[in-house]
C-alpha positions as CSV (number, residue, x, y, z in Angstrom):
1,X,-29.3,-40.9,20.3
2,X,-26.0,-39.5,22.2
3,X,-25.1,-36.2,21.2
4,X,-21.4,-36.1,20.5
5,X,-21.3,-32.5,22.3
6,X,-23.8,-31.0,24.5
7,X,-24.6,-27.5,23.8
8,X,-23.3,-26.3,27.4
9,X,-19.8,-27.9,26.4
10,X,-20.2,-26.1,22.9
11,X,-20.6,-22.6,25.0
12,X,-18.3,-23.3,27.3
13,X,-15.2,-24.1,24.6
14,X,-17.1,-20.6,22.6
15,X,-16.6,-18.4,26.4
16,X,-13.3,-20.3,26.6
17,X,-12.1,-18.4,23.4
18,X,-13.7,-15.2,23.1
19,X,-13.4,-11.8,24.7
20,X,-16.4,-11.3,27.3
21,X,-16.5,-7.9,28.4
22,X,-18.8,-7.5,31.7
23,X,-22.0,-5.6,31.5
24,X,-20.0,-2.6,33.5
25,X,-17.2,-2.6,30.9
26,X,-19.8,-2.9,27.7
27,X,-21.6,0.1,29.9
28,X,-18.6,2.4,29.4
29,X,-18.7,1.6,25.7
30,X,-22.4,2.6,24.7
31,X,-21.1,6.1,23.5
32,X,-17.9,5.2,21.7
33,X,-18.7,5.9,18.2
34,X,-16.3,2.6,17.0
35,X,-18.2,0.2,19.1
36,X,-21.5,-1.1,17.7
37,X,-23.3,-3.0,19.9
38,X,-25.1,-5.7,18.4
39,X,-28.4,-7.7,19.7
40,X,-28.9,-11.1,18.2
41,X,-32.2,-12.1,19.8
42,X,-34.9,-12.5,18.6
43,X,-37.3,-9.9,17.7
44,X,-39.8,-10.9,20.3
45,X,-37.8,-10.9,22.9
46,X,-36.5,-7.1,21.7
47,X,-40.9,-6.0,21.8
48,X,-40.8,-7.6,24.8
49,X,-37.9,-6.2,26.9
50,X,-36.2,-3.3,25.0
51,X,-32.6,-3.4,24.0
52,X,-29.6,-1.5,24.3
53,X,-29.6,2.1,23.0
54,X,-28.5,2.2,19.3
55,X,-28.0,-1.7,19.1
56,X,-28.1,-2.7,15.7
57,X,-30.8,-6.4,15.5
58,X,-29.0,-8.7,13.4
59,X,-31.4,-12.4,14.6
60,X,-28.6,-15.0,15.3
61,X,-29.7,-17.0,12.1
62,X,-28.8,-14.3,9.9
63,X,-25.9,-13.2,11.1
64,X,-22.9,-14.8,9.6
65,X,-25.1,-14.2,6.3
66,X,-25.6,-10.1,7.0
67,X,-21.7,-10.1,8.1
68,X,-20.4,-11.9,4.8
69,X,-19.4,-9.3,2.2
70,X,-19.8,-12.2,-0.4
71,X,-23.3,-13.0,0.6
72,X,-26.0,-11.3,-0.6
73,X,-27.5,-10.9,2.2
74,X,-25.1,-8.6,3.6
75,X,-25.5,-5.3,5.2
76,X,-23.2,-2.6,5.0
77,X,-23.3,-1.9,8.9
78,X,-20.9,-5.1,9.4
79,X,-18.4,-3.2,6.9
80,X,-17.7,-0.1,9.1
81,X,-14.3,-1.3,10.6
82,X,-16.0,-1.0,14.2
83,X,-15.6,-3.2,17.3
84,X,-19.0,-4.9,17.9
85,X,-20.1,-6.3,20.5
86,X,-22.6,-9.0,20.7
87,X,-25.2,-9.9,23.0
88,X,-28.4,-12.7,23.8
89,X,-30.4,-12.5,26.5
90,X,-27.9,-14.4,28.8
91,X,-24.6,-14.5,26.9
92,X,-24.9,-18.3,25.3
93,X,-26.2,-17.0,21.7
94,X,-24.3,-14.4,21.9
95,X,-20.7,-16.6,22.6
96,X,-21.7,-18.7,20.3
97,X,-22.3,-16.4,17.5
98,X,-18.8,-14.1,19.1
99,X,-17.0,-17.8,18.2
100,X,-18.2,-18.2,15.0
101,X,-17.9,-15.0,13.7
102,X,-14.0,-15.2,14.7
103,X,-14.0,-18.4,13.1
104,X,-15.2,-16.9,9.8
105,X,-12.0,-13.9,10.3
106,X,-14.2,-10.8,11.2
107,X,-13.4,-9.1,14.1
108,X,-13.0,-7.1,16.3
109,X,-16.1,-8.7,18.1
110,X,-17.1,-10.0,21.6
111,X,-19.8,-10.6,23.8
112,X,-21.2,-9.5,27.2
113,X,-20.9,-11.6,29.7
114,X,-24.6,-12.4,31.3
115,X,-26.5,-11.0,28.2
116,X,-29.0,-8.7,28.5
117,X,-29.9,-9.9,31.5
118,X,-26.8,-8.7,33.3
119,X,-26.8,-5.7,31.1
120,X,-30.2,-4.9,32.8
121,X,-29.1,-6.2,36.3
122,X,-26.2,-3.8,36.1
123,X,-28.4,-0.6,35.3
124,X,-27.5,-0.7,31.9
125,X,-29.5,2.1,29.6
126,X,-32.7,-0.2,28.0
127,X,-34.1,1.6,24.8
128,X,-37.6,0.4,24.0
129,X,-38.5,-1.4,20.9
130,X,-42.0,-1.2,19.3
């Protein structure tokens, strides 16, 4: 079977659309107190390398669900008016999920550009998760 779209044309049209901030400009955000950073992997991967200090984990399956105010799943940290940004471990969840969220009308929200990975790569503060 042909897929119709291959998953690196569907991130590519998400990074198209989006704001990508690079790991130096999400760097001189970590202290704003109206930008949430916001980690979308997985929970292993968070036990496994750390995450960004103060980074709300919202797992990329739940996430249009926890930002919903109609769902009841829900959580009130999507509701504080802050800019979030999102991020994956290389930026492909994470555009993905920036996209969709846009498409659903919440905002403001983007993504860093590389993921964690580049966060890391660009000395980025790591906060580990037990």
């Amino acid at each position: 079977m042909a897929l119709k779209k291959s998953v690196s044309e569907l991130v590519a049209a998400a990074e198209a659309r989006i704001e990508r901030l690079t790991p130096e400009q999400a760097r001189q955000l970590l202290e704003d107190p109206d930008v949430r950073f916001v980690d979308i992997r997985d929970v292993r991967e968070l036990k496994r390398e750390g995450t960004v200090p103060g980074a709300l984990h919202a797992p990329r399956g739940m996430l249009e669900f926890w930002v919903d105010p109609d769902s009841p799943y829900h959580k009130a940290d999507f509701a504080s008016g802050q800019r979030f940004v999102l991020f994956c471990a290389l930026g492909h969840r994470s555009a993905l999920a920036t996209a969709q969220l846009m498409d659903m009308g919440f905002g403001p929200v983007c993504d860093i550009e590389g993921g964690f990975e580049a966060w890391r790569g660009a000395g980025g503060k790591i906060e580990e998760k037990s």
